[in-house]
N, C-alpha and C positions, 0 to 999 in steps of 0.2 A: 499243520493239523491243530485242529483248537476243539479243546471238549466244555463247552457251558455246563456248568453246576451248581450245585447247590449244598455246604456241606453235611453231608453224611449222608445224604439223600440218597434214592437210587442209583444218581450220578455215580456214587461213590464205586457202584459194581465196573462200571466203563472206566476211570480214575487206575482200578487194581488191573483189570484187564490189560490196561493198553501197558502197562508199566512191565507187566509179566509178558508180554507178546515183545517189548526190544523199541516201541515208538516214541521216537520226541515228540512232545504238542506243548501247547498251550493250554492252559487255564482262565477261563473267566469268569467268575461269580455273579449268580444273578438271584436278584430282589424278588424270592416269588408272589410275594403281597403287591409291590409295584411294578413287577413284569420288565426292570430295568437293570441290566448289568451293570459291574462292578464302571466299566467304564462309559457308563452312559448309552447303550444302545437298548433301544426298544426291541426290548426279547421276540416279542412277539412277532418283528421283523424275520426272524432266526427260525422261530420254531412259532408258525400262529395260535395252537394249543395250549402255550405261554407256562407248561412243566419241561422238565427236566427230564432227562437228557438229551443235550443234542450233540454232533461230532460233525462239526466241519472240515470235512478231508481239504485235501493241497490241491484239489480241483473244484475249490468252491462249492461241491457238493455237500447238504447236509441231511447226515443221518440223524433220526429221531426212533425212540421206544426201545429199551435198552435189550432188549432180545434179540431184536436187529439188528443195534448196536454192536452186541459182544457178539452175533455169529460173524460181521462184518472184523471186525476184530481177529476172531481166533479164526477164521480164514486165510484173513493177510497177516497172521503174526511173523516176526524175524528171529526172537533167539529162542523161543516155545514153543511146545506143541502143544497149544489150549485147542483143541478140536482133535480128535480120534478120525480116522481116515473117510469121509464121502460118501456117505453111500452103507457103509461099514456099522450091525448093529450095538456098537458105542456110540456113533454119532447119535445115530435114530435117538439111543437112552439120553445124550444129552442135550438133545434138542428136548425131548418129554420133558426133562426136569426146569428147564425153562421157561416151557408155558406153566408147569405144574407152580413152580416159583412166582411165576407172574400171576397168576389166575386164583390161586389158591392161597398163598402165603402174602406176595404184595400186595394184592387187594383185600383180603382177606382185614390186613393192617386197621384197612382206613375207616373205619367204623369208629376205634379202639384210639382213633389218633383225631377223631372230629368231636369237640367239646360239646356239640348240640346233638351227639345221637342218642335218641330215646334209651334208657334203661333198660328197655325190656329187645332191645335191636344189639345192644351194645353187650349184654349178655347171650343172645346166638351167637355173634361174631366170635363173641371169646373163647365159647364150647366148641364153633367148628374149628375155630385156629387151635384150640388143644387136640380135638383128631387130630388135624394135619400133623400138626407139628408131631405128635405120638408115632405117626405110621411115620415118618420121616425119619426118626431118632432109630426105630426097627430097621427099615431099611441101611442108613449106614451101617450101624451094624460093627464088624472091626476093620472097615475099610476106613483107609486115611482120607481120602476123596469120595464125593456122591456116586459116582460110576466106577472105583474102583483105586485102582494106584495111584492115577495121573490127575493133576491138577487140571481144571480144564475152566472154560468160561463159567459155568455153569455153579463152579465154588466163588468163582467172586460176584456173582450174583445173590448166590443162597449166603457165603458170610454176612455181605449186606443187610439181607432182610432179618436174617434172625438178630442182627446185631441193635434191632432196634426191639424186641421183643422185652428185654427186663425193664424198659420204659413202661412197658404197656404192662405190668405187673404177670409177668409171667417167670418162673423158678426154675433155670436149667439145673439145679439139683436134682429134679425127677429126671431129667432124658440126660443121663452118663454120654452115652454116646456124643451126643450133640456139643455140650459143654466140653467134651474131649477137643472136637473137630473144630470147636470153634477156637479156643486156645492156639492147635496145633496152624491154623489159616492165619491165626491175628499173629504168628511171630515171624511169617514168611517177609522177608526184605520188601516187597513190592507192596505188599499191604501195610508195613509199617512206613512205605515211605509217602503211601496214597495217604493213608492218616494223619501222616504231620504236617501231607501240603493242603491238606482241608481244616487244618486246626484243630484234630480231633483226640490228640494224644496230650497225656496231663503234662501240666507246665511242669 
């Protein structure tokens, strides 16, 4: 299994996944300005979209879009239970949070992260990512997890996004909650260990 990334990126949520589900893979780093991995292949071979992430299983299949990714993940995981039972209204909550993370928080981003978006675009963006992000801080709540007790795909998705958020000048001093959960996900083993094989933990 080989997962192409790119560090810290969304990739990073697939990286924490797969490490908390029990799988060995690979790593390959790729050039997202030149669409060229670490070892020379034309990404866009891999994934024609030419972002990140993609997951080439041991049957030469390759997954792409990291919602897919991580239900593909905490389906087949080996020593976790990142997925709540099938069918069962935990799954249903953590599949919402998914798209609500994809849709609302990851995209939400990229306004805030494109150095040519208007001022006056780049200021909506900002206001509606502080709702979100606000109803989101309420929602956890004093739960250690989004849905509850159990770590699931869905935290190593949402630590991802929000982890790029004090980039974007935004104060987890105001959402407690949030600053708690994200401390309490950035010292889990699997997360410290997705960070230092992306380079992202201080020398």
């Amino acid at each position: 299994m080989k997962l192409y990334y790119y560090p810290g990126a969304c990739s990073l949520a697939v990286d924490i996944a797969l490490r908390e589900a029990g799988h060995a893979f690979e790593m390959e780093k790729v050039d997202l300005k030149s669409k060229v991995t670490e070892k020379g292949v034309d990404y866009r071979r891999v994934n024609a979209r030419g972002y990140v992430p993609a997951l080439r299983l041991d049957n030469d299949r390759v997954l792409t879009e990291v919602g897919h990714i991580l239900l593909w993940v905490g389906t087949h995981a080996k020593t976790a239970a990142l997925l709540p039972e099938a069918g069962s209204d935990a799954y249903f909550a953590v599949v919402e949070y998914l798209f609500f993370i994809a849709t609302e928080l990851h995209k939400g981003c990229g306004p805030l992260f494109n150095p040519h978006t208007p001022e006056s675009v780049r200021k909506a963006a900002h206001d509606t990512l502080m709702l979100r992000v606000s109803w989101l801080n309420d929602c956890l709540g004093t739960n250690p997890f989004i849905v509850g007790a159990q770590f699931t795909v869905a935290d190593a998705y949402l630590f991802t996004v929000l982890s790029w958020l004090p980039r974007l000048g935004f104060d987890y001093g105001q959402w407690p909650a949030l600053e708690g959960y994200l401390a309490r996900v950035g010292k889990r083993p699997c997360v410290q260990a997705a960070l230092q094989a992306e380079g992202l933990l201080p020398a």
